[in-house]
C-alpha positions in Angstrom: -38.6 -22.9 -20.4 -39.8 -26.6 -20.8 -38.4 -29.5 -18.7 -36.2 -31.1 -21.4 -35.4 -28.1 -23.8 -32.4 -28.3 -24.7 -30.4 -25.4 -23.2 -26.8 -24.3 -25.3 -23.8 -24.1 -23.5 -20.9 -22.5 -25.0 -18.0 -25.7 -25.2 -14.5 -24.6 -24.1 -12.8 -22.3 -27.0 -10.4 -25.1 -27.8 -12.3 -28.5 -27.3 -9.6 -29.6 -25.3 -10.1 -31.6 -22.4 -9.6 -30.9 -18.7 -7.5 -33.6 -17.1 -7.2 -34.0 -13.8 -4.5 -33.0 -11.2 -1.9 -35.8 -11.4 1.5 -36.5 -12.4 1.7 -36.7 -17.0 4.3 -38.0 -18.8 4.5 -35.7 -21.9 6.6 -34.8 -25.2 7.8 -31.4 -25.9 5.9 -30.5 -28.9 7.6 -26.6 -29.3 10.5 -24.6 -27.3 10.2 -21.1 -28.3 13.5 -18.7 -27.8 14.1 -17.8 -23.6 12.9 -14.1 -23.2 13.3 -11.4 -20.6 10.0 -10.3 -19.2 9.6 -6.7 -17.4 10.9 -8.2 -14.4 14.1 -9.1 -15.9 13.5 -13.0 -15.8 14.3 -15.4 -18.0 11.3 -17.4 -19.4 10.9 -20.0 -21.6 7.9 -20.7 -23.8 6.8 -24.7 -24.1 4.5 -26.7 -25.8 3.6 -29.9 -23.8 2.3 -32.8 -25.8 1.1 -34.8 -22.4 1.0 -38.8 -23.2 -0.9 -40.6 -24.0 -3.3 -38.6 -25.4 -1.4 -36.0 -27.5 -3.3 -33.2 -24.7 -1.6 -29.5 -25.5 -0.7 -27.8 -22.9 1.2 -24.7 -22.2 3.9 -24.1 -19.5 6.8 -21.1 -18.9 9.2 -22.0 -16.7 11.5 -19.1 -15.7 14.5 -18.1 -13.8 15.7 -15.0 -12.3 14.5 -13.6 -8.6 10.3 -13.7 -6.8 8.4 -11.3 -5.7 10.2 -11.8 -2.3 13.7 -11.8 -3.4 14.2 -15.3 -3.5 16.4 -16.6 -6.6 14.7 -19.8 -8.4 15.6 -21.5 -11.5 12.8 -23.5 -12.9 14.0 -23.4 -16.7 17.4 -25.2 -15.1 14.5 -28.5 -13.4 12.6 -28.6 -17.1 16.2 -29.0 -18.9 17.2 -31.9 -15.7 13.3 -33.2 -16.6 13.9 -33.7 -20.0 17.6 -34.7 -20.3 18.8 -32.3 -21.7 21.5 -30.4 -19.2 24.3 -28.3 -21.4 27.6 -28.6 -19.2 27.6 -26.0 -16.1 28.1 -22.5 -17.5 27.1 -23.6 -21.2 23.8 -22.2 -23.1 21.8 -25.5 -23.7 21.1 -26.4 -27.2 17.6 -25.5 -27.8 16.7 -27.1 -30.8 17.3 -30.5 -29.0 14.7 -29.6 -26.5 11.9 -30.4 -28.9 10.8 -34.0 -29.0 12.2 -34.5 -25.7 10.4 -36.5 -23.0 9.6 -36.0 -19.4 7.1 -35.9 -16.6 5.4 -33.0 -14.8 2.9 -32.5 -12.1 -0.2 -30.9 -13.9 -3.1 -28.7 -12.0 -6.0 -26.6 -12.8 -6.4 -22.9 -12.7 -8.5 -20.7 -14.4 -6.7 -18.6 -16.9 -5.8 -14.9 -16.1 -4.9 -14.0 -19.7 -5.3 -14.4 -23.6 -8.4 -16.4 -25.2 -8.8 -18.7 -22.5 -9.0 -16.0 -20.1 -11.9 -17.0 -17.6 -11.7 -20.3 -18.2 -10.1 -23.6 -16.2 -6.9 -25.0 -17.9 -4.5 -27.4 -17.2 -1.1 -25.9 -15.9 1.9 -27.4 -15.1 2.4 -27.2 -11.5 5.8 -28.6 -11.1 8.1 -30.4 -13.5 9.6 -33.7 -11.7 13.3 -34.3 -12.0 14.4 -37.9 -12.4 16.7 -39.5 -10.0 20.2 -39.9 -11.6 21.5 -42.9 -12.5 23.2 -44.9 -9.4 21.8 -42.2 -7.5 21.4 -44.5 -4.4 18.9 -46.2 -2.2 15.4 -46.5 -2.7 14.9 -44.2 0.3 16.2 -40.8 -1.1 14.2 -37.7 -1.8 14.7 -35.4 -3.8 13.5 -31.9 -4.0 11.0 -31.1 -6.8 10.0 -27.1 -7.2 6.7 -25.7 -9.3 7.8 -24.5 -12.2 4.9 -21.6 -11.8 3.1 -20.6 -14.7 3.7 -16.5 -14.4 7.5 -15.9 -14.2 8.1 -14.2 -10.3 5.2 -15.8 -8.7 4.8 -16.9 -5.8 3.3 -20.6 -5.5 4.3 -22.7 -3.0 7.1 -25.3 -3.3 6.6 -28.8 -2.8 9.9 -30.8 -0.8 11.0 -33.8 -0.1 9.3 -36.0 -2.7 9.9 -39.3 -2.3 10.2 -41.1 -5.2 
C-alpha cells in the first residue's frame, strides 16, 4: 500500500451523525402503540427528532419490574417530559404524544441489535422532567431516572439533579 492511497471505509449504515453525550432538546417525531415484551413490561416505541438538527434517534422507555425486582416506570417520566400526563389512573392519549416537545439526556452505546448492530448510536440515557410550575426555590432537586434503552435493564440511576 502507498502512503496516500486512498483507503475505503465503510460510512455508518444511516449517515447519521454521532452527537455527543449531553442534554438535547428534541420533538417526538413517532409514538408507536405500548407493547408487552416477554418479560411482561410495558414498552413504548419513540421516535426522537433531537433539535436543532432534525437528528433521529430511537428510545423505549418501559414500565413494569428489573432484573432485580425493583418496580420502575420510565414511560410515566417521558409522558411528565413532554407534557403530556393523562389524570392518575387514566390511559394517556397517544396520538397527542407526537409533535410533543421535551428534553433528554443522550449517550453513546454500541448497538446490540437490528442493522445497526455493532455499531455506536446515540441513546437516550435519561429523559429529564421539568420542574412544575411554582414548584419552589431555585434550590430544589428533583430526581431524574434513565429511561434505559432494553425494557428490565439494569443501568444506573442518576439522583438529585439539580436543576
Amino acid at each position: 500500500m502507498t502512503e496516500g492511497t486512498y483507503i475505503y471505509k465503510k460510512p455508518s449504515s444511516d449517515g447519521t451523525p454521532l452527537l455527543p453525550v449531553g442534554d438535547y432538546s428534541f420533538e417526538v417525531a413517532r409514538c408507536g402503540d405500548p407493547y408487552k415484551n416477554s418479560k411482561g413490561n410495558w414498552v413504548l416505541p419513540l421516535r426522537l427528532s433531537i433539535l436543532p438538527n432534525r437528528i433521529t434517534v430511537f428510545a423505549n422507555p418501559w414500565s413494569g419490574t428489573d432484573k432485580n425486582g425493583e418496580r420502575r416506570d420510565s414511560i410515566a417520566e417521558f409522558l411528565l417530559c413532554v407534557g403530556r400526563t393523562p389524570k392518575e389512573g387514566e390511559e394517556p392519549d397517544w396520538g397527542s404524544v407526537v409533535g410533543s416537545t421535551g428534553q433528554c439526556h443522550l449517550k453513546v452505546e454500541t448497538a446490540k441489535q437490528g442493522n445497526l448492530t455493532g455499531q455506536e448510536i446515540n441513546a437516550v440515557a435519561w429523559f429529564i422532567v421539568p420542574r412544575e410550575p411554582n414548584s419552589g426555590t431555585k434550590s430544589e432537586k428533583l430526581t431524574v431516572h434513565k429511561s434505559g434503552t432494553v425494557a428490565g435493564d439494569d443501568q444506573e440511576e442518576r439522583d438529585d439533579i439539580p436543576f
